[in-house]
TITILO-822022 format. One record per atom (N, C-alpha, C): residue number from 1; residue in three letters; atom name; y, z negated, x. Coordinates in nm, 2 decimals, padded with zeros to 4 digits. Atoms other than C-alpha are relative to their C-alpha. Example, Ala and Ser with C-alpha at 12.3 -4.5 7.8 and 13.67 -1.06 7.14 Angstrom:
+-----+------+------+--------+--------+--------+
: pos : code : site :      Y :      Z :      X :
+-----+------+------+--------+--------+--------+
:   1 :  ala :    N : -00.12 :  00.00 :  00.09 :
:   1 :  ala :   CA : -00.45 : -00.78 :  01.23 :
:   1 :  ala :    C :  00.12 :  00.00 :  00.09 :
:   2 :  ser :    N : -00.11 :  00.00 : -00.09 :
:   2 :  ser :   CA : -00.11 : -00.71 :  01.37 :
:   2 :  ser :    C :  00.11 : -00.08 : -00.08 :
+-----+------+------+--------+--------+--------+
***
This chain:
+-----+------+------+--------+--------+--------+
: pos : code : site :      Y :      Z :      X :
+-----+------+------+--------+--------+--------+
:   1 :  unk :    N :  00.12 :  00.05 :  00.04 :
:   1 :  unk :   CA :  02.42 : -01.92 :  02.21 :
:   1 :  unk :    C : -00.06 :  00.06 : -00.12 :
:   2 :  unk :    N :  00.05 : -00.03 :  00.12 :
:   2 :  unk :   CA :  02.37 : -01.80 :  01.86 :
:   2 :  unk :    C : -00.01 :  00.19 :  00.04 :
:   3 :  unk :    N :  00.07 : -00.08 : -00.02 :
:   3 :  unk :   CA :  02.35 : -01.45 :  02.01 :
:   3 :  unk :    C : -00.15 :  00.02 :  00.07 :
:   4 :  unk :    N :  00.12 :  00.06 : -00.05 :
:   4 :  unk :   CA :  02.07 : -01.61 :  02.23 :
:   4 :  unk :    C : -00.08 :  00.02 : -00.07 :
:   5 :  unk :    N :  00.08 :  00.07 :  00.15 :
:   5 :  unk :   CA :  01.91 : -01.72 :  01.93 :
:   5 :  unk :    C : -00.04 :  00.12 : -00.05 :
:   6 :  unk :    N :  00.03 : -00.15 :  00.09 :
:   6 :  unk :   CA :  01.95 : -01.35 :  01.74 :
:   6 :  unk :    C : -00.11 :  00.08 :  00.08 :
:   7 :  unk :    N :  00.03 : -00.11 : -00.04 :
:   7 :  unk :   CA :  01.82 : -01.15 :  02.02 :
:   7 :  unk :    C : -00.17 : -00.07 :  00.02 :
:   8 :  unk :    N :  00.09 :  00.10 :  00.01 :
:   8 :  unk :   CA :  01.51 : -01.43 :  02.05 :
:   8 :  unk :    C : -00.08 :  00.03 : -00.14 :
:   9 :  unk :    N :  00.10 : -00.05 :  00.13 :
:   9 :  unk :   CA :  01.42 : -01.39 :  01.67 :
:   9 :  unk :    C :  00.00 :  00.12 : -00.02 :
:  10 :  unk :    N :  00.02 : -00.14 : -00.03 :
:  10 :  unk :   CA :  01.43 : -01.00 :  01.73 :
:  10 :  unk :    C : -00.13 :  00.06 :  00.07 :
:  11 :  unk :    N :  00.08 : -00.04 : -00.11 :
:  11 :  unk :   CA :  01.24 : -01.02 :  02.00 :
:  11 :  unk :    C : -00.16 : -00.02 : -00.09 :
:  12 :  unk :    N :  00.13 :  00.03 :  00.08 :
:  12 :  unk :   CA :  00.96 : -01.19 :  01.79 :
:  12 :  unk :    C : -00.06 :  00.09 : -00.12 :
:  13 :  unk :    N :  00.05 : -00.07 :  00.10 :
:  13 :  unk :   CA :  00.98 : -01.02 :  01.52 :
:  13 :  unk :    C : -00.05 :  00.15 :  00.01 :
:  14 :  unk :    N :  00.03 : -00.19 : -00.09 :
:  14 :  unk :   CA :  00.95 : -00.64 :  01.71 :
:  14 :  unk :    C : -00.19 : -00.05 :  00.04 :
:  15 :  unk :    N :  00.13 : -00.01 : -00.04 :
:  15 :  unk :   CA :  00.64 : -00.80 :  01.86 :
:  15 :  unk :    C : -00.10 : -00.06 : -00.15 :
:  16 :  unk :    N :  00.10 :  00.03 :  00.10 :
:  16 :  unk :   CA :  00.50 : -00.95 :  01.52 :
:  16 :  unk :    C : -00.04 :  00.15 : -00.12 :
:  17 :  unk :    N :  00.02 : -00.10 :  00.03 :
:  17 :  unk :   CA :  00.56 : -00.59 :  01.39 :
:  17 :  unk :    C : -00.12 :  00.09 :  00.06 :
:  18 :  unk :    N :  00.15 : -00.11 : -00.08 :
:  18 :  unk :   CA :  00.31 : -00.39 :  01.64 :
:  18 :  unk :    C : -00.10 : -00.08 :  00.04 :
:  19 :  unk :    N :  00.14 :  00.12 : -00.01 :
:  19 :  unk :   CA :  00.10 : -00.73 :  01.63 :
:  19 :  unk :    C : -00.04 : -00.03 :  00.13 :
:  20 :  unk :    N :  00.03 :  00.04 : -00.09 :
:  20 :  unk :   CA :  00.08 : -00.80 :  01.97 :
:  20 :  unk :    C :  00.08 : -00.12 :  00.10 :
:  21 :  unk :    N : -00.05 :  00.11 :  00.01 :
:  21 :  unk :   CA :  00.14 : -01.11 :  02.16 :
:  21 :  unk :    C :  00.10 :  00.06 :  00.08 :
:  22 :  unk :    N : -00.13 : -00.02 : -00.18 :
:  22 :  unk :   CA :  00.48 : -01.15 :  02.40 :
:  22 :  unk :    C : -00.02 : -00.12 :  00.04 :
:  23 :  unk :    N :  00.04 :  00.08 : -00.20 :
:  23 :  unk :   CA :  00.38 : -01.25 :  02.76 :
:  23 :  unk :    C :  00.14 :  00.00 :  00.06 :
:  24 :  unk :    N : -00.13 :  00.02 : -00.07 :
:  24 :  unk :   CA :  00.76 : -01.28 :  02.81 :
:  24 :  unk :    C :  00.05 :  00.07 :  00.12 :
:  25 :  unk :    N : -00.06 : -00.15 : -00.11 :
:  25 :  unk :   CA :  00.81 : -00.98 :  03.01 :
:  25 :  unk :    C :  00.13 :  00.07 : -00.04 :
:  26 :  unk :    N : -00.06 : -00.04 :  00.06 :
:  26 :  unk :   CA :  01.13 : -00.84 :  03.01 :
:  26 :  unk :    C :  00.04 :  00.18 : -00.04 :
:  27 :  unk :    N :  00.05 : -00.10 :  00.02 :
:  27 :  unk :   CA :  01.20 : -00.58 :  02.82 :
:  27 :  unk :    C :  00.08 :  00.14 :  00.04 :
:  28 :  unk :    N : -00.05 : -00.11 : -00.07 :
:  28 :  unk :   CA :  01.33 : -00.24 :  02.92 :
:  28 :  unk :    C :  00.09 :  00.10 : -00.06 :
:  29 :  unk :    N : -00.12 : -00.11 :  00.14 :
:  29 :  unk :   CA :  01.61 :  00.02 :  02.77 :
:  29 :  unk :    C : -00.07 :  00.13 :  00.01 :
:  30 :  unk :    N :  00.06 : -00.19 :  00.01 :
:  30 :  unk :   CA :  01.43 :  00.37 :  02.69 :
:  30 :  unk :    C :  00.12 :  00.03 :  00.00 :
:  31 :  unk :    N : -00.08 : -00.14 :  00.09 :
:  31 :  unk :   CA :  01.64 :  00.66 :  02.68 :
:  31 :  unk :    C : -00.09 :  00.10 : -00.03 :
:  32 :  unk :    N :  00.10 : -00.12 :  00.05 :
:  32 :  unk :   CA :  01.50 :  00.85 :  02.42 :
:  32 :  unk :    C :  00.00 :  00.16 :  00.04 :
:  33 :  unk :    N : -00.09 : -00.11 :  00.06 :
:  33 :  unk :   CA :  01.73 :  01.14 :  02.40 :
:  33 :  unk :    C :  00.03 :  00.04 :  00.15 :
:  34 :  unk :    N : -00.02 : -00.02 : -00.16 :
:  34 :  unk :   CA :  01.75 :  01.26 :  02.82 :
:  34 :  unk :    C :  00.02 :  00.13 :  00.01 :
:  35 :  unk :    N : -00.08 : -00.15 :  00.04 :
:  35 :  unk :   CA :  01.95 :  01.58 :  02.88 :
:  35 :  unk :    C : -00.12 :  00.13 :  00.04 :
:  36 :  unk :    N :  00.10 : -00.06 : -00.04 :
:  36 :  unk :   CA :  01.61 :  01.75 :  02.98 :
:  36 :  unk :    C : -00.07 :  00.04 : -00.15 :
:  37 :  unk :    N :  00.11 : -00.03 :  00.13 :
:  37 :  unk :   CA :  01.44 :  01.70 :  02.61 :
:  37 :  unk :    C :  00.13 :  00.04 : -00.13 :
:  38 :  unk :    N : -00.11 : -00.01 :  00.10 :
:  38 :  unk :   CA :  01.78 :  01.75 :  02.42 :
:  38 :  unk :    C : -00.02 :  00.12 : -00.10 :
:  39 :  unk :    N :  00.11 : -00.13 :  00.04 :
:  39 :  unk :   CA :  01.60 :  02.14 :  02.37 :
:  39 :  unk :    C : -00.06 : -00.06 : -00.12 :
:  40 :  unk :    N :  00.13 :  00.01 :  00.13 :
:  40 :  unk :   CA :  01.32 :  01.99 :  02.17 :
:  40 :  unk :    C :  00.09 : -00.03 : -00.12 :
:  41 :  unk :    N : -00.02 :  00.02 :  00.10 :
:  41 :  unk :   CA :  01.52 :  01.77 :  01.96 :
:  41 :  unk :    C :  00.13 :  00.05 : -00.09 :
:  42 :  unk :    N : -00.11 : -00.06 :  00.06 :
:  42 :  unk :   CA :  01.80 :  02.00 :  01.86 :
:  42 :  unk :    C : -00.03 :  00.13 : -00.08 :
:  43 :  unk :    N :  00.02 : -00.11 :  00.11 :
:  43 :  unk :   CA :  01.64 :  02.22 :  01.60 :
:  43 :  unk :    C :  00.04 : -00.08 : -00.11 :
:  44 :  unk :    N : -00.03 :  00.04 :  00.15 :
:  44 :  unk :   CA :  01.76 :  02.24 :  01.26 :
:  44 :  unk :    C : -00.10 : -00.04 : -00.05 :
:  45 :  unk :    N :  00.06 :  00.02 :  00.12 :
:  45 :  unk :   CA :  01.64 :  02.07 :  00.96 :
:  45 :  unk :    C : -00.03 :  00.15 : -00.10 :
:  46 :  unk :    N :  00.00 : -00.08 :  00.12 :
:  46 :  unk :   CA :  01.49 :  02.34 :  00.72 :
:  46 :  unk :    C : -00.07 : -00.05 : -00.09 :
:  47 :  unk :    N :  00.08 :  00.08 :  00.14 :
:  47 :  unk :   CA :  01.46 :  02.19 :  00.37 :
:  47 :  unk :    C : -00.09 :  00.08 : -00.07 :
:  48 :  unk :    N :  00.09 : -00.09 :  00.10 :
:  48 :  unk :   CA :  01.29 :  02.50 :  00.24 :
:  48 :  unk :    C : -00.18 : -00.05 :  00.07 :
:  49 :  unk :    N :  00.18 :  00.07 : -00.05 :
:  49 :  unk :   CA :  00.98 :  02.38 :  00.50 :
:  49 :  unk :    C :  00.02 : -00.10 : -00.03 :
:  50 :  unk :    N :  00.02 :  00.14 :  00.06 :
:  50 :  unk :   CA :  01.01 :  02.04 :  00.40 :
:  50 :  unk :    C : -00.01 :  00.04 : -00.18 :
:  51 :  unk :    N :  00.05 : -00.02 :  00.12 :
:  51 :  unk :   CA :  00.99 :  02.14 :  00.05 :
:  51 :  unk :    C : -00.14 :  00.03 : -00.02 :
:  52 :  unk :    N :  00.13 : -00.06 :  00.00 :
:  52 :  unk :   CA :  00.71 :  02.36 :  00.09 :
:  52 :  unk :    C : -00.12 : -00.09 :  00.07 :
:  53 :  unk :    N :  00.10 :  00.11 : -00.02 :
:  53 :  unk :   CA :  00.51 :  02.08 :  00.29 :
:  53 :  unk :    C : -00.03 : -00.12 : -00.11 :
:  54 :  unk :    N :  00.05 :  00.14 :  00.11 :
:  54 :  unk :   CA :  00.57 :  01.81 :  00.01 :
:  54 :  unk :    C : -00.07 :  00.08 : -00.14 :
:  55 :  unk :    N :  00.04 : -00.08 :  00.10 :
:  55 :  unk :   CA :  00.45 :  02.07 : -00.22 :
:  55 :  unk :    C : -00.15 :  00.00 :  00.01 :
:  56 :  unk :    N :  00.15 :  00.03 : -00.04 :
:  56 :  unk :   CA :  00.13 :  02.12 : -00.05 :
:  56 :  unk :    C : -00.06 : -00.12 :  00.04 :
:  57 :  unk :    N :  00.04 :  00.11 : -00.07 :
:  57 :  unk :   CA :  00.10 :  01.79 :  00.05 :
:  57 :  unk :    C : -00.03 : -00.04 : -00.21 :
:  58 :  unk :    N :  00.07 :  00.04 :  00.18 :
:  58 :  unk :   CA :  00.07 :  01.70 : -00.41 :
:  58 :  unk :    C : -00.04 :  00.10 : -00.06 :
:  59 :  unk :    N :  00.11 : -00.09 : -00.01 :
:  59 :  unk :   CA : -00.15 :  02.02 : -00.43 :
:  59 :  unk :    C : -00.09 : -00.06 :  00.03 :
:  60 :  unk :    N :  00.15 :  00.06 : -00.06 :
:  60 :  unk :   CA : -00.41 :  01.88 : -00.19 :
:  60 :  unk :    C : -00.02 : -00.16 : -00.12 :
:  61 :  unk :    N :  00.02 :  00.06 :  00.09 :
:  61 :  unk :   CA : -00.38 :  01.57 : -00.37 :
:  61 :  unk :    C :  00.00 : -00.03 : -00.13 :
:  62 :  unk :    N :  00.07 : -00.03 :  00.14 :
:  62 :  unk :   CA : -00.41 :  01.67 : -00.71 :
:  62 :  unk :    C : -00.15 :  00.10 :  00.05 :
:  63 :  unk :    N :  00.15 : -00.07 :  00.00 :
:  63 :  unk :   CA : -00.75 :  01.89 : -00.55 :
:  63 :  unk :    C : -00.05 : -00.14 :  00.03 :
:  64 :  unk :    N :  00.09 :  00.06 : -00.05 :
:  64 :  unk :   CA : -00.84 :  01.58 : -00.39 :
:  64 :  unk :    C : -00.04 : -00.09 : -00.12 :
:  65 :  unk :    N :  00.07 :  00.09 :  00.12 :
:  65 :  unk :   CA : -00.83 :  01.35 : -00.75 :
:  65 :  unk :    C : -00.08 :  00.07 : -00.08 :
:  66 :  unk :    N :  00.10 : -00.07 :  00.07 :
:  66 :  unk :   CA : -01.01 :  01.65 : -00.89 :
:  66 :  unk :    C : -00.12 :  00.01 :  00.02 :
:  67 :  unk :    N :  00.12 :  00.00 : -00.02 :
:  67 :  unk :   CA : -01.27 :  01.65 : -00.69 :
:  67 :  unk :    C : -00.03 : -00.11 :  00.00 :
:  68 :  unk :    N :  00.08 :  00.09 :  00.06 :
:  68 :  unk :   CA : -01.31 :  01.28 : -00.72 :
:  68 :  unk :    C : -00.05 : -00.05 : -00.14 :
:  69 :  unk :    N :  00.09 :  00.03 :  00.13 :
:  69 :  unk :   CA : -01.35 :  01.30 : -01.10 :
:  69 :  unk :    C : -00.10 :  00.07 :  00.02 :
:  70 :  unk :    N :  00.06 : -00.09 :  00.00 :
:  70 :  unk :   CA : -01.54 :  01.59 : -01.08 :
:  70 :  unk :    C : -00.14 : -00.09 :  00.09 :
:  71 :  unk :    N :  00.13 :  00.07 : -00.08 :
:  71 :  unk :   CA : -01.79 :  01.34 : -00.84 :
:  71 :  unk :    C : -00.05 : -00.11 : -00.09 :
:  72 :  unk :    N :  00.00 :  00.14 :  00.06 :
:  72 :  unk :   CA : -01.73 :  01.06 : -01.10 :
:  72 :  unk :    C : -00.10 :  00.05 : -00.10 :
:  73 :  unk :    N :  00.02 : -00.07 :  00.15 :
:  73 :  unk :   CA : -01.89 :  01.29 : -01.41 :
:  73 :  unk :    C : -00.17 : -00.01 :  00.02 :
:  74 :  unk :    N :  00.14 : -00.03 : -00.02 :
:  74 :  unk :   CA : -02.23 :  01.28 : -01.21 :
:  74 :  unk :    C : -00.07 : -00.14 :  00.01 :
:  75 :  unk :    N :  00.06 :  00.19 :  00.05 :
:  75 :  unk :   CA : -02.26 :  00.86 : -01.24 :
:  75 :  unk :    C : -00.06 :  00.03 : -00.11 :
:  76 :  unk :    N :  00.02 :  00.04 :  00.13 :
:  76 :  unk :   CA : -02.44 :  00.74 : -01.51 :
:  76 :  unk :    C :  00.08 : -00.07 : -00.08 :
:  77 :  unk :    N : -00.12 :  00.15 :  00.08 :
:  77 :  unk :   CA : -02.28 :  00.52 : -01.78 :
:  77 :  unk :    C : -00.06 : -00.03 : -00.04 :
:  78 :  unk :    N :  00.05 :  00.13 : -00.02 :
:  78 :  unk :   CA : -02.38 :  00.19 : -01.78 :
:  78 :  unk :    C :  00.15 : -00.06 : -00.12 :
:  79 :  unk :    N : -00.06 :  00.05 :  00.09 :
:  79 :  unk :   CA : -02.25 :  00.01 : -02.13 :
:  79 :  unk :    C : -00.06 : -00.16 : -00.01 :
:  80 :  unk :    N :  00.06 :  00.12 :  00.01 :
:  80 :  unk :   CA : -02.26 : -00.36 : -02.16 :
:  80 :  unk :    C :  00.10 : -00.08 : -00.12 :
:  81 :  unk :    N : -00.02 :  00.03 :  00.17 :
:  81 :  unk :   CA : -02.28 : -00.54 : -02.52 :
:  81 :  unk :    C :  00.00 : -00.14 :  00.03 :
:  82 :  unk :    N :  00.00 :  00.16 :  00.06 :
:  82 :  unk :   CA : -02.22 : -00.90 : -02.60 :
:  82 :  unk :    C :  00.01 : -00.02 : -00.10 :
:  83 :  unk :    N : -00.04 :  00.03 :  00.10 :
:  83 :  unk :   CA : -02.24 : -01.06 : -02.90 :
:  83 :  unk :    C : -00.05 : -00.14 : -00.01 :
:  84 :  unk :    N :  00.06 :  00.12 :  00.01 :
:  84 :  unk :   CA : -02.25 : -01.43 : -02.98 :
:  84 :  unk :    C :  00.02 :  00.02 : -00.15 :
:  85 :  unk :    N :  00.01 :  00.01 :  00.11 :
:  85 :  unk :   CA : -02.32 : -01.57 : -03.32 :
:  85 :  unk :    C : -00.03 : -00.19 : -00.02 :
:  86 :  unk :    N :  00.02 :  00.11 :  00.03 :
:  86 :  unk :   CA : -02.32 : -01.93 : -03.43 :
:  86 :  unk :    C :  00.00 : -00.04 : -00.15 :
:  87 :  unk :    N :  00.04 :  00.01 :  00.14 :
:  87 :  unk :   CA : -02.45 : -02.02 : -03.79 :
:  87 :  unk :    C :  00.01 : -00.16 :  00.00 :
:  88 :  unk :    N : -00.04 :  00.11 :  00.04 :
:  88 :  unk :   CA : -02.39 : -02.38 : -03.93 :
:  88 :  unk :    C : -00.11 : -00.01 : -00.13 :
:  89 :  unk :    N :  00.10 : -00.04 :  00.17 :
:  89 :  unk :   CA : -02.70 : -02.45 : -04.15 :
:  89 :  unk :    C :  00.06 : -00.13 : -00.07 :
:  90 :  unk :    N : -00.05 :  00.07 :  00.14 :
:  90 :  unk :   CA : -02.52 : -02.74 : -04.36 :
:  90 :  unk :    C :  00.16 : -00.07 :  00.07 :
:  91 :  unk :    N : -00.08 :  00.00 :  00.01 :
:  91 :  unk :   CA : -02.19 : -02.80 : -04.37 :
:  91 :  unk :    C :  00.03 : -00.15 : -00.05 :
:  92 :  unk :    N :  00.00 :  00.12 : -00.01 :
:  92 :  unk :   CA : -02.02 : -03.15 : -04.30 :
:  92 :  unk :    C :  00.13 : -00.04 : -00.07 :
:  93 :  unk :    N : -00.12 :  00.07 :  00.08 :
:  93 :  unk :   CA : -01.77 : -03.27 : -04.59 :
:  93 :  unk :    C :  00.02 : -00.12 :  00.02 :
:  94 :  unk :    N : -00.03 :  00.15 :  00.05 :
:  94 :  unk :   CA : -01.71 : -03.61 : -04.44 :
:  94 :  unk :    C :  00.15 :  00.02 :  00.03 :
:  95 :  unk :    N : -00.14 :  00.03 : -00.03 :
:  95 :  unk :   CA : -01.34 : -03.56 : -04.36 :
:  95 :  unk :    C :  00.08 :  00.03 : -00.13 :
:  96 :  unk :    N : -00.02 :  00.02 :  00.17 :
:  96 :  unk :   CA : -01.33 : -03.52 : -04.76 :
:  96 :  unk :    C :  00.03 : -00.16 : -00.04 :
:  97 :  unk :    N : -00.04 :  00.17 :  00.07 :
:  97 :  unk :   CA : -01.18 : -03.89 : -04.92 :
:  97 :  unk :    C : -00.01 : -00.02 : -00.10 :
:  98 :  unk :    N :  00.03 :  00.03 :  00.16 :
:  98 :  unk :   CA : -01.34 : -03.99 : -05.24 :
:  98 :  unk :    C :  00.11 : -00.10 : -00.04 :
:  99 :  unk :    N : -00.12 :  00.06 :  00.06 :
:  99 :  unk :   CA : -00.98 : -04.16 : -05.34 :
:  99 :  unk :    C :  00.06 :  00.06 : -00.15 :
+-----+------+------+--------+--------+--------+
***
């Protein structure tokens, strides 16, 4: 039962991830990995291209914050002043005690 139970709050939670409802269909086993596509997914890792993509990947976005200051410089500037002031024209010594 308590695997019941696990595979049940899995179930929900998979569908509360891609947000759509479950119509209680069941569900199906992919094979991802089928000895036909084994080709595609059996190339190496090369860290030097992963390097060089995260490289250019905080390139572009340092051009891209550049170019949004560089868009920012052409706003106006808009300054906003406050000032209060409260004056007291006579001053109340009753909490003075002629004792």
């Amino acid at each position: 039962m308590n695997t019941q139970n696990r595979l049940s709050q899995l179930r929900k939670r998979l569908f509360d991830l891609v947000n759509i409802s479950d119509e209680g269909y069941e569900l199906e086993e992919v094979d991802l990995y089928s000895s036909e596509n084994d080709k595609i997914f059996s190339r190496d890792i090369i860290y030097e291209q992963i390097l060089c993509i995260r490289q250019q990947n905080e390139i572009s976005a340092k051009i891209r914050t550049s170019i949004t200051q560089n868009k920012l410089t052409f706003l106006p500037d808009i300054k906003l002043h406050y000032r209060y002031n409260k004056g007291i024209s006579s001053i109340d010594w009753s909490f003075i005690s002629d004792s």
